[in-house]
C-alpha positions as a Python dict, from the first residue, in 0.01 Angstrom:
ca = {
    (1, 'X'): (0, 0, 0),
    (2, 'X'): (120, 374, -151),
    (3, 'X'): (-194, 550, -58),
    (4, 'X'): (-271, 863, -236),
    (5, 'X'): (-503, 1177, -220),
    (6, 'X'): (-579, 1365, -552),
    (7, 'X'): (-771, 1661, -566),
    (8, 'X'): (-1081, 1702, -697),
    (9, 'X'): (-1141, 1889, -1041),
    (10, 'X'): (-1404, 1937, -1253),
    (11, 'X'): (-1254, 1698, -1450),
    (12, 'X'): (-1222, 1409, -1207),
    (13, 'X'): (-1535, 1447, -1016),
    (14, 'X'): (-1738, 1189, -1193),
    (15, 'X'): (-1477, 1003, -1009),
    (16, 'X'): (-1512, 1175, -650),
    (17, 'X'): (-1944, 1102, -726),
    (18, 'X'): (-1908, 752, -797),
    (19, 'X'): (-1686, 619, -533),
    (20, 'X'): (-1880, 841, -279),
    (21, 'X'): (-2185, 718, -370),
    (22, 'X'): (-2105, 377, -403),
    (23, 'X'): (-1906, 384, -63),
    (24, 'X'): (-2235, 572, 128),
    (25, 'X'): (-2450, 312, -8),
    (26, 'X'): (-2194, 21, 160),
    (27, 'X'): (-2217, 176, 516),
    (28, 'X'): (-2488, 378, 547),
    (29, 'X'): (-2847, 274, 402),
    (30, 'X'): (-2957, 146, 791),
    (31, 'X'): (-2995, 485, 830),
    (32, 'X'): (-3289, 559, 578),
    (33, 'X'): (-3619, 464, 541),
    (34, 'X'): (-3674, 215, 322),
    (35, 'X'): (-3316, 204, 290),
    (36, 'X'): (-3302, 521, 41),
    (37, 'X'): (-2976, 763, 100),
    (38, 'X'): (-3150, 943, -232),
    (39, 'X'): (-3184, 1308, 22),
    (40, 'X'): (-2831, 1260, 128),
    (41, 'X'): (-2659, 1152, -242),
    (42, 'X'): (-2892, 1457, -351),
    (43, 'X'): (-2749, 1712, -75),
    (44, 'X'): (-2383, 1608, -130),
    (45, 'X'): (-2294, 1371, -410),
    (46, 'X'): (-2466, 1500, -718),
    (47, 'X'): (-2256, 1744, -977),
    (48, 'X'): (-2429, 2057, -857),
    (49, 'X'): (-2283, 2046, -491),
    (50, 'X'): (-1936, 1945, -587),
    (51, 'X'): (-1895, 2230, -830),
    (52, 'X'): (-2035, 2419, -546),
    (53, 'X'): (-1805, 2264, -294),
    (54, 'X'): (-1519, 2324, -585),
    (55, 'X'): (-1554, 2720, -582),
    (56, 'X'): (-1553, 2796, -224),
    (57, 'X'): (-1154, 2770, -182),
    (58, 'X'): (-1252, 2675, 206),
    (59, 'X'): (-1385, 2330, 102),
    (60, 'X'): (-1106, 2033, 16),
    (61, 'X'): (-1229, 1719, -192),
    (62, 'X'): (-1015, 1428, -241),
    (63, 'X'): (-1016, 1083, -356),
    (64, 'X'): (-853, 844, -192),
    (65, 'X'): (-668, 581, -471),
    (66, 'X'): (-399, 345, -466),
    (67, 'X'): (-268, 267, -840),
    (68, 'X'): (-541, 357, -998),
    (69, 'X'): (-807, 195, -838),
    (70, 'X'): (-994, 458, -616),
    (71, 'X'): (-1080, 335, -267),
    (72, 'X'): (-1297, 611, -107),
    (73, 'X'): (-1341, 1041, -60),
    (74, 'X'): (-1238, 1266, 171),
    (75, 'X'): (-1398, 1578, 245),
    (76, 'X'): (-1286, 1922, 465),
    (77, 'X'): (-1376, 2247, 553),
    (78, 'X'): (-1125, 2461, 659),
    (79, 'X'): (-1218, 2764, 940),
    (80, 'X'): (-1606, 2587, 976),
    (81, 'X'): (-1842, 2871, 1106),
    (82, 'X'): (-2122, 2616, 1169),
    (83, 'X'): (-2199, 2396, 1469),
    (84, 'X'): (-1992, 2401, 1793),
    (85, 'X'): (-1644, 2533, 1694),
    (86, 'X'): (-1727, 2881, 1526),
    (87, 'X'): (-1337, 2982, 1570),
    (88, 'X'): (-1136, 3021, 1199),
    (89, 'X'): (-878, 2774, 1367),
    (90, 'X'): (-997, 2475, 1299),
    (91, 'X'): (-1044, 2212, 1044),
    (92, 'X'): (-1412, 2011, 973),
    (93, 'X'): (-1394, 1665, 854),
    (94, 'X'): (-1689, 1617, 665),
    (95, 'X'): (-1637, 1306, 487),
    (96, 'X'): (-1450, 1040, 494),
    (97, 'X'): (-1571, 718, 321),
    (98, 'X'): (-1401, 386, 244),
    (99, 'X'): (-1549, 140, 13),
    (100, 'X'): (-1653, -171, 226),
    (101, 'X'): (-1359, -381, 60),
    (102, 'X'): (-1123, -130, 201),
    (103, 'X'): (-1262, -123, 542),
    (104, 'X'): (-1015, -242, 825),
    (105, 'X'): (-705, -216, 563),
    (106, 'X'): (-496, 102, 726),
    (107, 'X'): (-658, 373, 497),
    (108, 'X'): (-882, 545, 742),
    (109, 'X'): (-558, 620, 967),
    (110, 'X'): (-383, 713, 638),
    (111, 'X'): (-687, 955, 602),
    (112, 'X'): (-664, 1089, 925),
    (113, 'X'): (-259, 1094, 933),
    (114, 'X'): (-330, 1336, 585),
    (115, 'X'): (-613, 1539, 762),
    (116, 'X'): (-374, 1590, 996),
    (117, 'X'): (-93, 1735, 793),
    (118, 'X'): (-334, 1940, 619),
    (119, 'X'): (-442, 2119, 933),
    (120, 'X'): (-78, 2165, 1045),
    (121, 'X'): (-36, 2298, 709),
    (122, 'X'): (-309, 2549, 742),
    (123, 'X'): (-248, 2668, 1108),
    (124, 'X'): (-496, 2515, 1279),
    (125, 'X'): (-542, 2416, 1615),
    (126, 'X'): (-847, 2182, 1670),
    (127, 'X'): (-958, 1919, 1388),
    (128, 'X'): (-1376, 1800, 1453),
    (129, 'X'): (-1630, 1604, 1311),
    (130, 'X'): (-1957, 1395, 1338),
    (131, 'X'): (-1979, 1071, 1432),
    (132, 'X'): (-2288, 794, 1464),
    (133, 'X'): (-2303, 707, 1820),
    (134, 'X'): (-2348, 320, 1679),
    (135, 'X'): (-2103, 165, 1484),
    (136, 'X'): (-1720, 105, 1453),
    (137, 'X'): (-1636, 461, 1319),
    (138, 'X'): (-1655, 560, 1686),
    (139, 'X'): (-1417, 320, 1818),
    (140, 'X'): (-1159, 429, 1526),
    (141, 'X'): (-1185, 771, 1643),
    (142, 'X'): (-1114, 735, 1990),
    (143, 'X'): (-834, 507, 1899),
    (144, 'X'): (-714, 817, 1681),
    (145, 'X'): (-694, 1067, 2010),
    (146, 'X'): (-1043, 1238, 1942),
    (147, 'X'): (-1298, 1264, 2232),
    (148, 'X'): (-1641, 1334, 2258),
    (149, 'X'): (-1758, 1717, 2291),
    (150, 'X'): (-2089, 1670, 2322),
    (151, 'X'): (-2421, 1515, 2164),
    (152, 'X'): (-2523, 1599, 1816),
    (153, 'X'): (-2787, 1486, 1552),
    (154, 'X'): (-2855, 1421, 1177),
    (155, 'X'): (-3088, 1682, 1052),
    (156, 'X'): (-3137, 1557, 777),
    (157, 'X'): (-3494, 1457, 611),
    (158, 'X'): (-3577, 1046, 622),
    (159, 'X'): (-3333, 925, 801),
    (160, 'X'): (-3477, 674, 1072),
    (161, 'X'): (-3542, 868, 1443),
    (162, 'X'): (-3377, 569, 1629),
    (163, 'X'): (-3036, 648, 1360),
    (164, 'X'): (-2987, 1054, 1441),
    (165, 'X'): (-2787, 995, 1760),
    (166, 'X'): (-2436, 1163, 1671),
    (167, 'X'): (-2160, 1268, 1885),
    (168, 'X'): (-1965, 1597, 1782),
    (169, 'X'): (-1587, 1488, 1849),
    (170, 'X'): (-1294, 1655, 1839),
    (171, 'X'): (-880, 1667, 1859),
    (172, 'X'): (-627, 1918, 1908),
    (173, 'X'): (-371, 1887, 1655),
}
């Protein structure tokens, strides 16, 4: 499968919305109460904080497509000056999302392989992210070479107090 990753334009992120959204809402409404991502599609998958995400030339948006049929988004800040790693050498993955049917298929390592590249590409020594201490995307980063920094949490509003658990992780590249 010839796995691609187009940037995201103002005229293409209708696109980068819809398979985000759908995607979040495959994996992730155990998080919410009542099962309602609405504060988290809100926050990050609505027009208004793409554009915004589109004009700060530190943020990277991609979708992730394979002859014409788009299979998930990827998201990345380069030089991050939130959280743990505050340095301008690093790389912040802040989304990547696979619809369910494209789960287990190779694309997530395809993602990461690309993340990869791009930080080599921009001089950068450490790539990091959040993940849920539950689940298989924790597994699929350890199996990737990233290790566990130290405990972190969702801080977001509604999401379910028994779901926040997070561990900051991390991988020199």
């Amino acid at each position: 499968m010839n796995i691609n990753f187009i940037s995201v334009t103002t005229e293409n992120l209708t696109r980068y919305i819809n398979v985000g959204v759908q995607s979040y809402k495959e994996h992730y409404l155990h998080l919410w109460k009542n099962s309602d991502p609405t504060p988290f599609i809100n926050a990050f998958l609505t027009k208004e904080p793409i554009y915004n995400a589109l004009r700060d030339p530190l943020q990277l948006l991609y979708i992730i497509t394979t002859d014409g049929t788009d299979l998930g988004i990827l998201n990345v800040t380069l030089n991050a000056k939130e959280g743990f790693f505050l340095s301008p050498n690093n790389l912040l993955i802040n989304k990547i999302y696979l619809l369910k049917a494209y789960s287990a298929s190779g694309i997530g390592t395809k993602a990461l392989e690309f993340v990869n590249n791009l930080a080599q590409t921009h001089q950068k020594e450490l790539v990091w992210l959040y993940a849920m201490k539950k689940g298989k995307p924790l597994q699929f980063y350890k199996k990737h070479g990233y290790q566990i920094v130290q405990e972190a949490f969702i801080e977001l509003p509604h999401v379910l107090e028994k779901e926040k658990e997070m561990w900051l992780m991390a991988k020199k590249v």
